[in-house]
C-alpha positions in Angstrom: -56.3 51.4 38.0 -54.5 53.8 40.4 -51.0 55.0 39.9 -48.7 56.2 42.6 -45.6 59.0 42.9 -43.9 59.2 45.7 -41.3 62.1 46.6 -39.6 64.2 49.8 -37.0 61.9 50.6 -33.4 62.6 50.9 -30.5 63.1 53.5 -31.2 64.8 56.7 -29.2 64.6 60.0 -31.0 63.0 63.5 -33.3 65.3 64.4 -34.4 66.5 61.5 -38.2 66.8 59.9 -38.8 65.4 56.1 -42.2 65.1 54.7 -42.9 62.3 51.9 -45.6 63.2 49.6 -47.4 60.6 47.7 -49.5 61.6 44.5 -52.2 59.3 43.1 -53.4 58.6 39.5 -57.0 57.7 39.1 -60.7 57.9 39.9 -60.7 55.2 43.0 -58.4 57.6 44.9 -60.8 58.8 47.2 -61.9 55.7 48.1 -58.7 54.0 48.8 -56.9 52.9 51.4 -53.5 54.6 52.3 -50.8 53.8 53.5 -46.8 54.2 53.9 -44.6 51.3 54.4 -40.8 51.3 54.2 -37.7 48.9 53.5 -34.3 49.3 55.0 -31.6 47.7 53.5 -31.3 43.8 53.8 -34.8 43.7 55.7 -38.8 43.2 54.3 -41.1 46.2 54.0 -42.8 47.0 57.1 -46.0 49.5 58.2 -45.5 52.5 59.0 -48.7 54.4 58.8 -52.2 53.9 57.4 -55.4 56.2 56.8 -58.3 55.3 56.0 -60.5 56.3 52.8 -62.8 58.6 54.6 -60.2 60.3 56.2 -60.5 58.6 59.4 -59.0 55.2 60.8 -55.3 56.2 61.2 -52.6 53.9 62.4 -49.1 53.5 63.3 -46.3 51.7 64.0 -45.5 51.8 67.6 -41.8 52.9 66.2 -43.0 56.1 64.6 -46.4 57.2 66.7 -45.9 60.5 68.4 -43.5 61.4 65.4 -44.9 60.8 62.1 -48.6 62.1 60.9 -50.2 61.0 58.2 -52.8 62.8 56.2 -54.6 62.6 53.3 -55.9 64.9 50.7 -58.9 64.1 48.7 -59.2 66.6 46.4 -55.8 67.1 45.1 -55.3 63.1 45.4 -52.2 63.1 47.8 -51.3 61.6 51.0 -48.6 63.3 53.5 -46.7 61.3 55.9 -45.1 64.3 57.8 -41.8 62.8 59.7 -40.1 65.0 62.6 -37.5 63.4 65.1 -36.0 61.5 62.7 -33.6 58.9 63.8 -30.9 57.1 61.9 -33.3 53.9 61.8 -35.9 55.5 60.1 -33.5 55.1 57.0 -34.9 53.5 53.7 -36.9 53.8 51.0 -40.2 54.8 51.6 -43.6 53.1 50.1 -47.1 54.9 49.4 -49.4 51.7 49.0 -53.1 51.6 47.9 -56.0 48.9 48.9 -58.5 49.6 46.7 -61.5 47.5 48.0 -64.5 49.4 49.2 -64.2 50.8 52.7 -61.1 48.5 53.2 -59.3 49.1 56.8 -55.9 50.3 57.5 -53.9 47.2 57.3 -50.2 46.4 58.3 -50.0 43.3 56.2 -48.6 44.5 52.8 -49.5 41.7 50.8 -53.3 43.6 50.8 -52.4 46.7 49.3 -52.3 45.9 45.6 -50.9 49.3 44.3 -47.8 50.4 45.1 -45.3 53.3 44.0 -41.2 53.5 43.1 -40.6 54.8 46.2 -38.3 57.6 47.8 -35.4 57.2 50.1 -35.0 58.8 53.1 -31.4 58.7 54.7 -31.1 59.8 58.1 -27.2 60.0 59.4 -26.2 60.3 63.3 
């Protein structure tokens, strides 16, 4: 079982850095599969970024790569998607997901991450 707590978000102006901080609950951490995904309003949860559970295989979305970093901390059992350049459609609440099966890849499909926490809301105005 792996449990998930996401916080960071809130209201920043375009421009502006955030960073999302997802804290994990349970012994398969390290070997997990991480990953952000986010929902704006009216539309389905996309990627966003991924890293793998040996601390290697990261991915983005082409809409946040050169912007967003994720990283992932074994030890303390937390992953970091650090988000600068914000725009106004990064806005919505933001997903920490979990795929739990041995040496699983990053994935963008989110119907293979089988944990998943509350999620935090990031609102980015103009």
């Amino acid at each position: 079982q792996l449990q998930l707590v996401e916080s960071g978000g809130g209201l920043v102006q375009a421009g502006d850095s955030l960073r999302l901080s997802c804290a994990a609950f349970g012994l398969t951490f390290p070997y997990s599969t991480m990953a952000w995904f986010r929902q704006a309003p009216g539309k389905e949860r996309e990627f966003v970024a991924g890293i793998g559970w040996n601390d290697d295989g990261e991915d983005y979305s082409n809409f946040v790569k050169g912007r967003f970093i994720i990283a992932r901390d074994n030890a303390e059992h937390t992953v970091i998607l650090q988000m600068s350049s914000l725009k106004p459609e990064d806005t919505g609440v933001y997903y920490c997901g979990a795929r739990t099966q041995l040496k699983a890849i990053v994935s963008p499909d989110r119907g293979t991450y089988g944990y998943w926490g509350q999620g935090t809301e990031v609102i980015v105005s103009a």
